[in-house]
PDB file of N, H, CA, C and O in Angstrom:
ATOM      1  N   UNK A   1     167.914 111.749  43.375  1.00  0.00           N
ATOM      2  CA  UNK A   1     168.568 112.562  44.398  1.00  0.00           C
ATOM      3  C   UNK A   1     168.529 111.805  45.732  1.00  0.00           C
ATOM      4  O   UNK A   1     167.516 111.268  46.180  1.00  0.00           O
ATOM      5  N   UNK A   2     169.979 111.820  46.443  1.00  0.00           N
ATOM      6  H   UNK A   2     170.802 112.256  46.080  1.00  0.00           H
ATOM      7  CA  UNK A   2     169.980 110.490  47.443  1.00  0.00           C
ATOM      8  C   UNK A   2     168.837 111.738  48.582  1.00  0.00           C
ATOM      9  O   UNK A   2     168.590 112.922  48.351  1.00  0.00           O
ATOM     10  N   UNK A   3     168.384 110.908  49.724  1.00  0.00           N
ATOM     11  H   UNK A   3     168.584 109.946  49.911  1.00  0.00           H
ATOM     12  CA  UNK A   3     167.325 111.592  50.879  1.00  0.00           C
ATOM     13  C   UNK A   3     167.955 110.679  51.816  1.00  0.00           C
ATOM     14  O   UNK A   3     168.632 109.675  51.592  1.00  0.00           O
ATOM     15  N   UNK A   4     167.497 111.383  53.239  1.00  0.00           N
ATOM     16  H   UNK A   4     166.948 112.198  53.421  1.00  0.00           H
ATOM     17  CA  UNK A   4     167.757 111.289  54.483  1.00  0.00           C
ATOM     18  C   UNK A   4     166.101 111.223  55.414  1.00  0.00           C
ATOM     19  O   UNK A   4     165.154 111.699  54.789  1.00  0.00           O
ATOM     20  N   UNK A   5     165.865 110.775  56.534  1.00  0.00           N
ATOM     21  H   UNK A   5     166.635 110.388  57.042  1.00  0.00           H
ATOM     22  CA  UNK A   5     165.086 111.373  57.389  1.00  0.00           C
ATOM     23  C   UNK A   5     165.143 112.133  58.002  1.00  0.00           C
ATOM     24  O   UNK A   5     166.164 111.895  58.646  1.00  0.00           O
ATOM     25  N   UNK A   6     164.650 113.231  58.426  1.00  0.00           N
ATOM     26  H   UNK A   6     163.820 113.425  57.902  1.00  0.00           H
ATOM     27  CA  UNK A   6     164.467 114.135  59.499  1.00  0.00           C
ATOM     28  C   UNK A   6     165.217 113.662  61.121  1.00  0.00           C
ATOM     29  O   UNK A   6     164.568 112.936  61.875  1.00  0.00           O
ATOM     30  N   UNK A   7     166.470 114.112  61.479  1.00  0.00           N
ATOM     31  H   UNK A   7     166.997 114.702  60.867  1.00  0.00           H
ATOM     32  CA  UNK A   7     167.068 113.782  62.394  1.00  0.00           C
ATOM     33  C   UNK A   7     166.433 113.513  63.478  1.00  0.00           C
ATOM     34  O   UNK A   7     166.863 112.597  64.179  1.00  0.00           O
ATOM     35  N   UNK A   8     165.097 114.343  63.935  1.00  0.00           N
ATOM     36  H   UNK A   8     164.748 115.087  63.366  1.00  0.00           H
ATOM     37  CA  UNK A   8     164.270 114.614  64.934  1.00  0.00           C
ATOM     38  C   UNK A   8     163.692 113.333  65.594  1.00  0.00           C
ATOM     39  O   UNK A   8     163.064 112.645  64.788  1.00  0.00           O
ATOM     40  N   UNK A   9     163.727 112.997  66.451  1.00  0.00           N
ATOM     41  H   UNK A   9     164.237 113.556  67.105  1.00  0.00           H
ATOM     42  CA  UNK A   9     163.179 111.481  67.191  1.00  0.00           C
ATOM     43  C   UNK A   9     161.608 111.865  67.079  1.00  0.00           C
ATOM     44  O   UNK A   9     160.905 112.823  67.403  1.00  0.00           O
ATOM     45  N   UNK A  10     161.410 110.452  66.370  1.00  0.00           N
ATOM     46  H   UNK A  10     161.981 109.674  66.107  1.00  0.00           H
ATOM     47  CA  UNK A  10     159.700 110.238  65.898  1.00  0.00           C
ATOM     48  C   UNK A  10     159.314 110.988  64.493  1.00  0.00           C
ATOM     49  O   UNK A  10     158.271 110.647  63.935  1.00  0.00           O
ATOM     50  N   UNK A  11     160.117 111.975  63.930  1.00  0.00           N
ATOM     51  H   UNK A  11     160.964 112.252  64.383  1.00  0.00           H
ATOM     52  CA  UNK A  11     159.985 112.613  62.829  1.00  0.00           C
ATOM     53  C   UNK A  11     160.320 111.867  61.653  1.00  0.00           C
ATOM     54  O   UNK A  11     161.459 111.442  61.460  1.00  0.00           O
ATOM     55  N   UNK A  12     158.998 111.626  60.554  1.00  0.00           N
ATOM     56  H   UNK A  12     158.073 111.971  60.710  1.00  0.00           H
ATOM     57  CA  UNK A  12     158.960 110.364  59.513  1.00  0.00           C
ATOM     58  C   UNK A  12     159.419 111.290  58.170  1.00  0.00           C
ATOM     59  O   UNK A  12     159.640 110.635  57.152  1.00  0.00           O
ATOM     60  N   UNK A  13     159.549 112.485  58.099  1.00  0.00           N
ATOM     61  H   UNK A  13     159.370 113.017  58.926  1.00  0.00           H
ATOM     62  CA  UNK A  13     159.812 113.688  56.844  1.00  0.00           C
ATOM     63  C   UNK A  13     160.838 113.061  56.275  1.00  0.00           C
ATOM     64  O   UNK A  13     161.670 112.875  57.163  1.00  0.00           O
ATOM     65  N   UNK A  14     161.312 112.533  55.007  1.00  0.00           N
ATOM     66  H   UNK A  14     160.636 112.684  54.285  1.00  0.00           H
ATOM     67  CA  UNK A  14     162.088 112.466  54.186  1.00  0.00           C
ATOM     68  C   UNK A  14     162.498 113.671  53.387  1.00  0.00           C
ATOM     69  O   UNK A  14     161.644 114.261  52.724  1.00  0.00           O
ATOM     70  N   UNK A  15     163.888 114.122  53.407  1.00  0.00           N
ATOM     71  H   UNK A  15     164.582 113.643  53.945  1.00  0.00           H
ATOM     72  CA  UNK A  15     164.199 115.437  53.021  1.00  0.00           C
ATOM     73  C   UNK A  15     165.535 114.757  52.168  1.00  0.00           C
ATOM     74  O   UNK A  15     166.284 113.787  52.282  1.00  0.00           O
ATOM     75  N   UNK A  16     165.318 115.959  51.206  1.00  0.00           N
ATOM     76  H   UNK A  16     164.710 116.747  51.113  1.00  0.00           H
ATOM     77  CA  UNK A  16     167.103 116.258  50.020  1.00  0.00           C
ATOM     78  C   UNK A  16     167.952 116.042  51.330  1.00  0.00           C
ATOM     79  O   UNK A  16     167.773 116.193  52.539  1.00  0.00           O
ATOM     80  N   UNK A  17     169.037 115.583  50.437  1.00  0.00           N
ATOM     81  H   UNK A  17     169.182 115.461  49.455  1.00  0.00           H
ATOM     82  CA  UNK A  17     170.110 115.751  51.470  1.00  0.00           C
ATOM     83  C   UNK A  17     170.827 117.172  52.306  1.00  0.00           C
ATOM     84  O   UNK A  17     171.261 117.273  53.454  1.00  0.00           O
ATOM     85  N   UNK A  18     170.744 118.017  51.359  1.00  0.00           N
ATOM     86  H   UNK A  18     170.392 117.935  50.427  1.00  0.00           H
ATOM     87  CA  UNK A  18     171.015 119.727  51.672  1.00  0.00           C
ATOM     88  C   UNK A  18     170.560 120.176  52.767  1.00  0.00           C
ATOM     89  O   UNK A  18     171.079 121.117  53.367  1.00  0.00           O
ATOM     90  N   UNK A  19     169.273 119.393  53.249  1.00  0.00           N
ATOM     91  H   UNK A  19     168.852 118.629  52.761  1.00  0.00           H
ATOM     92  CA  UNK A  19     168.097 119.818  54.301  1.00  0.00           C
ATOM     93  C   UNK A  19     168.691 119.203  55.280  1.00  0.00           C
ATOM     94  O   UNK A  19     168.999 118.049  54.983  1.00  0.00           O
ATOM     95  N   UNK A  20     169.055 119.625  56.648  1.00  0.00           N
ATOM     96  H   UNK A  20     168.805 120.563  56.889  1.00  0.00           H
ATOM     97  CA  UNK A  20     169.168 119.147  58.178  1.00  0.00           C
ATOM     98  C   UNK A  20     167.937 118.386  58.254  1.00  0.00           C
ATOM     99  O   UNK A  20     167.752 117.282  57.742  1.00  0.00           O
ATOM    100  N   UNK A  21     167.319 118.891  58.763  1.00  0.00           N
ATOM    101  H   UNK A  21     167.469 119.788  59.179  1.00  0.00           H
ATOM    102  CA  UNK A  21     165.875 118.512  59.229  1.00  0.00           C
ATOM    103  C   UNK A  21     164.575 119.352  58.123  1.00  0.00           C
ATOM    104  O   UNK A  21     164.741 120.118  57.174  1.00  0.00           O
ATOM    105  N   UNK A  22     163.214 118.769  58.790  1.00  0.00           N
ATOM    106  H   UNK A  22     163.079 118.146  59.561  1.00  0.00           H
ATOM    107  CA  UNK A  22     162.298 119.678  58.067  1.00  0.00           C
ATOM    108  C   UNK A  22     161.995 120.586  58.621  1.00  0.00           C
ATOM    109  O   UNK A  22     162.391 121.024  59.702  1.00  0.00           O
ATOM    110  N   UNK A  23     160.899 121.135  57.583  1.00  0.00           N
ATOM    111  H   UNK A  23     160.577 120.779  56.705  1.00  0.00           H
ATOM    112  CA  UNK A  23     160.655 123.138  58.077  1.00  0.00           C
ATOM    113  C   UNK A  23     160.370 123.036  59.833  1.00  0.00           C
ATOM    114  O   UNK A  23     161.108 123.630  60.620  1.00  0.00           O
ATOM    115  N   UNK A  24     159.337 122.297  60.233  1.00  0.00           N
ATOM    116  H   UNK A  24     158.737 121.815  59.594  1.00  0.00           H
ATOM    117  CA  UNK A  24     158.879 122.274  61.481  1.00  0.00           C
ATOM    118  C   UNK A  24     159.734 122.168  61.866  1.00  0.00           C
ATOM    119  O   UNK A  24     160.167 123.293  62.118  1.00  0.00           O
ATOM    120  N   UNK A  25     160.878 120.919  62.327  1.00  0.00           N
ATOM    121  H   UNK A  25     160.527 120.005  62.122  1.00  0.00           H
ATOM    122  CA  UNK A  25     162.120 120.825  63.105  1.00  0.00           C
ATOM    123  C   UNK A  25     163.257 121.729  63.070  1.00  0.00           C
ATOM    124  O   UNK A  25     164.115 121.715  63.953  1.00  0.00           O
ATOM    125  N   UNK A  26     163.285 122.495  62.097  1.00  0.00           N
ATOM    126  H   UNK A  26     162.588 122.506  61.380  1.00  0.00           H
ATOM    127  CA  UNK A  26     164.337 123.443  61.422  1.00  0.00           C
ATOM    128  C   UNK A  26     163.859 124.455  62.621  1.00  0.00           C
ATOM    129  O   UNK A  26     164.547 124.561  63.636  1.00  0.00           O
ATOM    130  N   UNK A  27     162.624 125.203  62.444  1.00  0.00           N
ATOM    131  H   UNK A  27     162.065 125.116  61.619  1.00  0.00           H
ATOM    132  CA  UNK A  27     162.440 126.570  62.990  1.00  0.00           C
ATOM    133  C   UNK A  27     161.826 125.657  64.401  1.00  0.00           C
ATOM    134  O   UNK A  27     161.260 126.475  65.126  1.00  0.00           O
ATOM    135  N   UNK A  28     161.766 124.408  64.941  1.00  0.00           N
ATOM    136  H   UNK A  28     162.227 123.744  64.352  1.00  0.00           H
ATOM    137  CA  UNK A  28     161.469 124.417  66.606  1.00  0.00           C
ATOM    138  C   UNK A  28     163.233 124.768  67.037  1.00  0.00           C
ATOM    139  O   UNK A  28     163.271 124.930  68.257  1.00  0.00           O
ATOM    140  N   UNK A  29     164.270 124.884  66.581  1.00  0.00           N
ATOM    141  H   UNK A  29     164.240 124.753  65.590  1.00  0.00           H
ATOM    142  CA  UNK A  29     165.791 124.917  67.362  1.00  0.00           C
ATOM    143  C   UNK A  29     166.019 126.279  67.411  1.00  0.00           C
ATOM    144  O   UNK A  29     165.381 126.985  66.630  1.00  0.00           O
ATOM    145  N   UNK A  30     166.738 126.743  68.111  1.00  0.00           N
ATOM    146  H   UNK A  30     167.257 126.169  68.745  1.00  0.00           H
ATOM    147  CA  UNK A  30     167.376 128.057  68.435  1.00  0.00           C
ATOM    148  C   UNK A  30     168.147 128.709  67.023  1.00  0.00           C
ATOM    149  O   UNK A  30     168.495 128.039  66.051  1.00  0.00           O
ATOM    150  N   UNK A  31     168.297 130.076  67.175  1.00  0.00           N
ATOM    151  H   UNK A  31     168.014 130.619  67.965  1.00  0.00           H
ATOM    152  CA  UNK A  31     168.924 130.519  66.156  1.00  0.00           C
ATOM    153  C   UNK A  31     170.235 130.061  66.567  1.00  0.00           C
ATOM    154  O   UNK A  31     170.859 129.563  65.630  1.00  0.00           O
ATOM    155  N   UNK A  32     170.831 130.073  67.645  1.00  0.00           N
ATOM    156  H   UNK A  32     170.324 130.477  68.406  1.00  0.00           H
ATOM    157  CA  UNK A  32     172.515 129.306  67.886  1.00  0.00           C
ATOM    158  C   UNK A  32     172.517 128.216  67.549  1.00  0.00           C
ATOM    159  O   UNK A  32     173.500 127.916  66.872  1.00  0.00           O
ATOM    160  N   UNK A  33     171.357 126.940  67.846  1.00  0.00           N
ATOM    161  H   UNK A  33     170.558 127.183  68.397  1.00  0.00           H
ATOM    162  CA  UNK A  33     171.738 126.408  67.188  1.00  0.00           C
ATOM    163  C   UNK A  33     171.664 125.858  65.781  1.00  0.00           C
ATOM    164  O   UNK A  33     172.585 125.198  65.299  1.00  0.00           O
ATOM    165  N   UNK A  34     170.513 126.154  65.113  1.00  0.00           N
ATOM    166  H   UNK A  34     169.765 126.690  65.504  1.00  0.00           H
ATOM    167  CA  UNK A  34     170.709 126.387  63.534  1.00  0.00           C
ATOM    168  C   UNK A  34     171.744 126.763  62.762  1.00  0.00           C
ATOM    169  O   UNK A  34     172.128 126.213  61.729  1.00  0.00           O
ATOM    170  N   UNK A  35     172.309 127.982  63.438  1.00  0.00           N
ATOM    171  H   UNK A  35     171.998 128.429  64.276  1.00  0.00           H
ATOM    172  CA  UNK A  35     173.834 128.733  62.617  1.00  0.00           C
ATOM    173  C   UNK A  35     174.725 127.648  62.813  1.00  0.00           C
ATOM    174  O   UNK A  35     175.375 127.320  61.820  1.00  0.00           O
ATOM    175  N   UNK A  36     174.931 126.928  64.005  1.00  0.00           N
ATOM    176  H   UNK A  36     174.403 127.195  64.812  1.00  0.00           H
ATOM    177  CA  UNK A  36     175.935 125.843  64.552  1.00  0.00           C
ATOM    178  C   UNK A  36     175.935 125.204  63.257  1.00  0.00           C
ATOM    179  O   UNK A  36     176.954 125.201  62.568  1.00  0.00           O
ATOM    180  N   UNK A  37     174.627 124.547  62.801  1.00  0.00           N
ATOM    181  H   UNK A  37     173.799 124.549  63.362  1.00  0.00           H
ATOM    182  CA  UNK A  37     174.235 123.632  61.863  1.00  0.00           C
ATOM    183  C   UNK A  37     174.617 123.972  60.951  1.00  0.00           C
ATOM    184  O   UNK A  37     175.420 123.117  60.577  1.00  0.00           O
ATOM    185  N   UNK A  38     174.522 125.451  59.643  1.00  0.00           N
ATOM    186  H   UNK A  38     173.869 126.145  59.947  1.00  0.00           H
ATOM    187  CA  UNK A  38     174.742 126.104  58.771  1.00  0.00           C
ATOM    188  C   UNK A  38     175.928 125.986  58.743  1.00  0.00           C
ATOM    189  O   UNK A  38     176.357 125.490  57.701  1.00  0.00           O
ATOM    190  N   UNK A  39     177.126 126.424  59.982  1.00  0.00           N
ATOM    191  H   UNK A  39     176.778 126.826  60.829  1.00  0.00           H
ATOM    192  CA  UNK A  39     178.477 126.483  59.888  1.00  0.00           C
ATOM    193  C   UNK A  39     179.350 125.530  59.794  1.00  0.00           C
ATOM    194  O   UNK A  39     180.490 125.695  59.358  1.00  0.00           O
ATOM    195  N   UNK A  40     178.692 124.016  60.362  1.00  0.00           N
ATOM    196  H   UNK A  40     177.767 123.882  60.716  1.00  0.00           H
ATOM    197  CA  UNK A  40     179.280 122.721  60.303  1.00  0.00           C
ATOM    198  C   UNK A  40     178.991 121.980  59.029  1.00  0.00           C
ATOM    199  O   UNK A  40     179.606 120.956  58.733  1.00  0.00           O
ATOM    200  N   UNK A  41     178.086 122.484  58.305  1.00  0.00           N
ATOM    201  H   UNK A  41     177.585 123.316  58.545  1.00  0.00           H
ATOM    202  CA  UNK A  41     177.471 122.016  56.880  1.00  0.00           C
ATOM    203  C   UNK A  41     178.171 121.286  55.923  1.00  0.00           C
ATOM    204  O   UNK A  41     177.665 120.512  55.110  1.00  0.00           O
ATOM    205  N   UNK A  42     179.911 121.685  56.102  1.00  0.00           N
ATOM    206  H   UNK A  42     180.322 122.313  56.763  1.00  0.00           H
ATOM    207  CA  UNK A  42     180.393 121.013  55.179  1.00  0.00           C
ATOM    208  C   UNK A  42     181.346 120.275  55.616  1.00  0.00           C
ATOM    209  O   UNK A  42     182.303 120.119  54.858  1.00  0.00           O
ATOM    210  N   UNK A  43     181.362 119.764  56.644  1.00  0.00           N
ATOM    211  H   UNK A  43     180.585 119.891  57.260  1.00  0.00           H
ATOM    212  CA  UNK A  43     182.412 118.850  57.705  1.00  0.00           C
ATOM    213  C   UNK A  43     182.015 117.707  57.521  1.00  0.00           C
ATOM    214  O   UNK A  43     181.035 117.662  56.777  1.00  0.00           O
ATOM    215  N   UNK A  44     182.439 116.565  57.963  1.00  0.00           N
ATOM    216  H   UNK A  44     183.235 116.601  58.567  1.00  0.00           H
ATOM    217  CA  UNK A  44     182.355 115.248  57.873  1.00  0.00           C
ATOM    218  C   UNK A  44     181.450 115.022  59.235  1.00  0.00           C
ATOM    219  O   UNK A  44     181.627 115.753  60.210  1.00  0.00           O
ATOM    220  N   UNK A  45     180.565 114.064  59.241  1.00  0.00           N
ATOM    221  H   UNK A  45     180.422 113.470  58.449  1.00  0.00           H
ATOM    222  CA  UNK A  45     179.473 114.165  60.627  1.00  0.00           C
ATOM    223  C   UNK A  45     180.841 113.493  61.783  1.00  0.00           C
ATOM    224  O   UNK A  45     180.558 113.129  62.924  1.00  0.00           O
ATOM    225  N   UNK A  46     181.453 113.467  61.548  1.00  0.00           N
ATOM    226  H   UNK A  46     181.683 113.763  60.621  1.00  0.00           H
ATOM    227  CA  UNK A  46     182.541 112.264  62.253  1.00  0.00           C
ATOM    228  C   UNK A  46     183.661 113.971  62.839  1.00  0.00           C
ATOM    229  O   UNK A  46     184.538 113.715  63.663  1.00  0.00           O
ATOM    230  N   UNK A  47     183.605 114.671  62.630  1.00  0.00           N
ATOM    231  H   UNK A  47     182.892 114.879  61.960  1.00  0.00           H
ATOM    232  CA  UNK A  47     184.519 115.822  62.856  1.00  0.00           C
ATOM    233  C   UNK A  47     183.690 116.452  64.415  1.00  0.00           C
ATOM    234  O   UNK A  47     182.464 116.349  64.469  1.00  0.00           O
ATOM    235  N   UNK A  48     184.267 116.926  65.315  1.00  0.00           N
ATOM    236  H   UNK A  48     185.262 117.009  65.271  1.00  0.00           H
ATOM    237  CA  UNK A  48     184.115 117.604  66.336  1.00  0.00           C
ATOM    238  C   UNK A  48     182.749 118.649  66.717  1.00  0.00           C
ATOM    239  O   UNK A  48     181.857 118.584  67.563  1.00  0.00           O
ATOM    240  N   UNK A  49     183.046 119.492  65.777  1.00  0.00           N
ATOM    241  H   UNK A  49     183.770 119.545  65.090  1.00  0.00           H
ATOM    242  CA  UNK A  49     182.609 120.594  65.468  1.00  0.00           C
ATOM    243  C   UNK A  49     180.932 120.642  65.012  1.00  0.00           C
ATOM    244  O   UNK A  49     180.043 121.439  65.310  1.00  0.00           O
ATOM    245  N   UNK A  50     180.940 119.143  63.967  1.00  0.00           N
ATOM    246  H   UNK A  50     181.663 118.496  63.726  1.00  0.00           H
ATOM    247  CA  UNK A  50     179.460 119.162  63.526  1.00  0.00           C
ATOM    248  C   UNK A  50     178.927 118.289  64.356  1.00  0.00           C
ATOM    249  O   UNK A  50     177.703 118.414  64.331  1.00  0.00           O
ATOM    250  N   UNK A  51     179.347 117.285  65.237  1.00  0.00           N
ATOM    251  H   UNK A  51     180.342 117.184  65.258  1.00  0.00           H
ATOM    252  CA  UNK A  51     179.401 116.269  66.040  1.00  0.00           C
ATOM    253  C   UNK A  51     178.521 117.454  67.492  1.00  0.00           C
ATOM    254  O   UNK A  51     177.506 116.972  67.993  1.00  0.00           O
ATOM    255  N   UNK A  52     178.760 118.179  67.762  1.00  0.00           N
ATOM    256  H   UNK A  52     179.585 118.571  67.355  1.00  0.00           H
ATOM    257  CA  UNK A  52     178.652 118.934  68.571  1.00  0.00           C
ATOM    258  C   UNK A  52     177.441 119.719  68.525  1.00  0.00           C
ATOM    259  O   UNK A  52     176.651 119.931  69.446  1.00  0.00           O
ATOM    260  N   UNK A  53     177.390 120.223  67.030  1.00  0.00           N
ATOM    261  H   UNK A  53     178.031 120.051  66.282  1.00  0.00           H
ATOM    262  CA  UNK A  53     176.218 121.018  66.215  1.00  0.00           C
ATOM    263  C   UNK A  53     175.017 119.800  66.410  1.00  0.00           C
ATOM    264  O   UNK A  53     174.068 119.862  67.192  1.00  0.00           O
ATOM    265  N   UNK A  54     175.182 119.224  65.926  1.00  0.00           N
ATOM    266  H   UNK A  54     175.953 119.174  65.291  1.00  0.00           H
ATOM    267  CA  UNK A  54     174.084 117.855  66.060  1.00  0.00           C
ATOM    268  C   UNK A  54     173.481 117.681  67.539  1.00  0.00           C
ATOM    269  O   UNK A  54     172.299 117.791  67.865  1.00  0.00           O
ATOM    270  N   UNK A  55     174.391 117.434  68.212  1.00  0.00           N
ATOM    271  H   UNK A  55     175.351 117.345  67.947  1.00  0.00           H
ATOM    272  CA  UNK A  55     174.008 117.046  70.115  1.00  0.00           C
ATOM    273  C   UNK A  55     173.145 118.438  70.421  1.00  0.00           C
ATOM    274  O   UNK A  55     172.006 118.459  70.889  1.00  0.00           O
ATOM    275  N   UNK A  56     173.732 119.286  70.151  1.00  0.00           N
ATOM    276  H   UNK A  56     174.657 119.270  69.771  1.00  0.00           H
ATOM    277  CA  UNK A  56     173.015 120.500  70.635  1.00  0.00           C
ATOM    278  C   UNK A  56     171.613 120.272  69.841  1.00  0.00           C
ATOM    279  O   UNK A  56     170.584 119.941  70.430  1.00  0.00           O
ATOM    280  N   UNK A  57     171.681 120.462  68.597  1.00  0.00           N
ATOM    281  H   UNK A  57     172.517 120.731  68.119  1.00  0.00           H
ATOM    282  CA  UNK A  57     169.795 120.064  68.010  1.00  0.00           C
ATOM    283  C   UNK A  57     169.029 119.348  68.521  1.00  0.00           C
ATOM    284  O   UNK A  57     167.855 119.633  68.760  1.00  0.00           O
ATOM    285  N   UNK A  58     169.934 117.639  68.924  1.00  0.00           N
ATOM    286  H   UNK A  58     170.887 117.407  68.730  1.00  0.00           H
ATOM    287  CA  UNK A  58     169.015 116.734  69.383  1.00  0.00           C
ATOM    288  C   UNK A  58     168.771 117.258  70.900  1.00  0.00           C
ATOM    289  O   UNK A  58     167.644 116.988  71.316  1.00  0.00           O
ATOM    290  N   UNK A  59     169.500 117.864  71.686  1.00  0.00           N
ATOM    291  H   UNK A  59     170.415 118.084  71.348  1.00  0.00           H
ATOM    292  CA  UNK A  59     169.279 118.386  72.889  1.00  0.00           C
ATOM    293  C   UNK A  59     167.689 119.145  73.237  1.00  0.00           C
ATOM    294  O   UNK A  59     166.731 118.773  73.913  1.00  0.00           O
ATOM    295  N   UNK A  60     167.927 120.229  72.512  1.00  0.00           N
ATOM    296  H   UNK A  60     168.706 120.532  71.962  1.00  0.00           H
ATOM    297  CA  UNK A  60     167.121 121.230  72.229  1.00  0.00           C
ATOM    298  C   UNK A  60     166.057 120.451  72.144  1.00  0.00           C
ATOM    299  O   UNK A  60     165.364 120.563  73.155  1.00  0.00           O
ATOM    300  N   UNK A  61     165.522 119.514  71.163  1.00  0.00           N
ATOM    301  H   UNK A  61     166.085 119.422  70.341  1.00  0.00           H
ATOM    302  CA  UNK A  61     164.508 118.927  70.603  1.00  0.00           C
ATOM    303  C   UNK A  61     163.891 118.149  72.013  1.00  0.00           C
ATOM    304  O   UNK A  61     162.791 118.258  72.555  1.00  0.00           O
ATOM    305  N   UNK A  62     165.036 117.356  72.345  1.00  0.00           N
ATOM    306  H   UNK A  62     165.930 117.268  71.905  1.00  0.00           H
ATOM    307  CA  UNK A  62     164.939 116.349  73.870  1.00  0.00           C
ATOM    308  C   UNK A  62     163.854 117.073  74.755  1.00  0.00           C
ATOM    309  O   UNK A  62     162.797 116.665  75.236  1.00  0.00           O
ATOM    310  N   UNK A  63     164.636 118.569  74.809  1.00  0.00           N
ATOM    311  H   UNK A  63     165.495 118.900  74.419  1.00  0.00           H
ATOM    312  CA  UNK A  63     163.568 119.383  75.701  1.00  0.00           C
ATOM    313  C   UNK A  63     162.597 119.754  75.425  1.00  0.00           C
ATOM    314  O   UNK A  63     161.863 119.956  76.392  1.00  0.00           O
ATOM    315  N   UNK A  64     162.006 120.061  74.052  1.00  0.00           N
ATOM    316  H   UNK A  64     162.603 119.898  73.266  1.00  0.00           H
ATOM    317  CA  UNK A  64     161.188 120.937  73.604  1.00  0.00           C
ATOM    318  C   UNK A  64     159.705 119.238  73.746  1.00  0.00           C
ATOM    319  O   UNK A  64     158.477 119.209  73.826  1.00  0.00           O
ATOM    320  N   UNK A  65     160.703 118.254  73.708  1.00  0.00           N
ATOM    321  H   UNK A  65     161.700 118.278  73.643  1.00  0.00           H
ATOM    322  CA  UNK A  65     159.690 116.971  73.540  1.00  0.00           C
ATOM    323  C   UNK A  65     158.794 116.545  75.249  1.00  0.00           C
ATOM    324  O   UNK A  65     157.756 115.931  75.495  1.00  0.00           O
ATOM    325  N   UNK A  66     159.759 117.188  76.071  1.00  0.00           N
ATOM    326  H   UNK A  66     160.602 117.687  75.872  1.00  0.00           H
ATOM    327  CA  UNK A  66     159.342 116.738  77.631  1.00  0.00           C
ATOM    328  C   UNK A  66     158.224 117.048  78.186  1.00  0.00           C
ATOM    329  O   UNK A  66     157.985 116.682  79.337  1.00  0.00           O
TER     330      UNK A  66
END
């Protein structure tokens, strides 16, 4: 089963591909933006919409790291 890392800067979690991020990084983001994530799920990362969903996670995270 192909895997990814955990999008999260400094986060070493290797996850299924199905998985955004891991449990910890999953539940540190907002419920807006999680759903963002859920709703862009099946877009191409190159499309607007999930492109957008993403910035907002890494955002969130940016701050939660300061």
């Amino acid at each position: 089963m192909p895997r990814h890392h955990c999008p999260r800067r400094g986060c070493k979690a290797l996850l299924p591909y199905h998985l955004f991020a891991c449990k910890r990084d999953w539940f540190a983001l907002s419920v807006p933006v999680r759903e963002a994530i859920r709703a862009t799920s099946g877009l191409h990362v190159m499309e607007k919409d999930r492109r957008d969903a993403i910035e907002a996670a890494r955002e969130e995270w940016k701050m939660l790291d300061e």
